[in-house]
Structures are given as structure tokens and as C-alpha cells.
C-alpha positions, 0 to 999 in steps of 0.5 A: 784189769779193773780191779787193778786200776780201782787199787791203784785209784785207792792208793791216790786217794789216801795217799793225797791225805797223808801229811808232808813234813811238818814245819809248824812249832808244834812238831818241834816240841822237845821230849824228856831224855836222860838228861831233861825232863819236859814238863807239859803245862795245861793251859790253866796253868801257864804263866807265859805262852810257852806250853812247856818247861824243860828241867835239867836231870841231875844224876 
């Protein structure tokens, strides 16, 4: 029975450390497809505070 109930407090414990749904920008950043190309910017590089370009992809 103990060791039942030391299992089951484990579980709470990580389960408290899992993330909800996100709702900052970040996990809202789009991902190439078929039909764009995402370009990431490293932070030398950008001219604006976007860290990212989307570029059409023409067949």
C-alpha cells in the first residue's frame, strides 16, 4: 500500500512540472511547408524585431 501511494505522490509531483497550453508569441511562430519557407534570423542579423521571414515557395 506504500508503495502505491509513494507512485501515485510521484506522479503529482512531475505532473505539477508539465507546461499548460502556451499562449506567449513564441509558440505561435509559423513552420516551412510546401508552400513557404520560414527563415530564422539570428539576433546579429535582424533589422526589425521580427526573428523570422516568411518567403513564398514558387513551383
Amino acid at each position: 500500500m506504500r508503495k502505491i501511494i509513494l507512485i501515485l505522490g510521484g506522479c503529482l509531483l512531475v505532473s505539477a512540472c508539465s507546461t499548460g497550453p502556451c499562449g506567449s508569441k513564441g509558440c505561435a511562430r509559423p513552420s516551412s511547408d510546401a508552400q513557404q519557407l520560414v527563415i530564422w534570423w539570428s539576433p546579429e542579423l535582424r533589422s526589425n524585431a521580427e526573428d523570422y521571414t516568411v518567403v513564398p515557395v514558387h513551383d
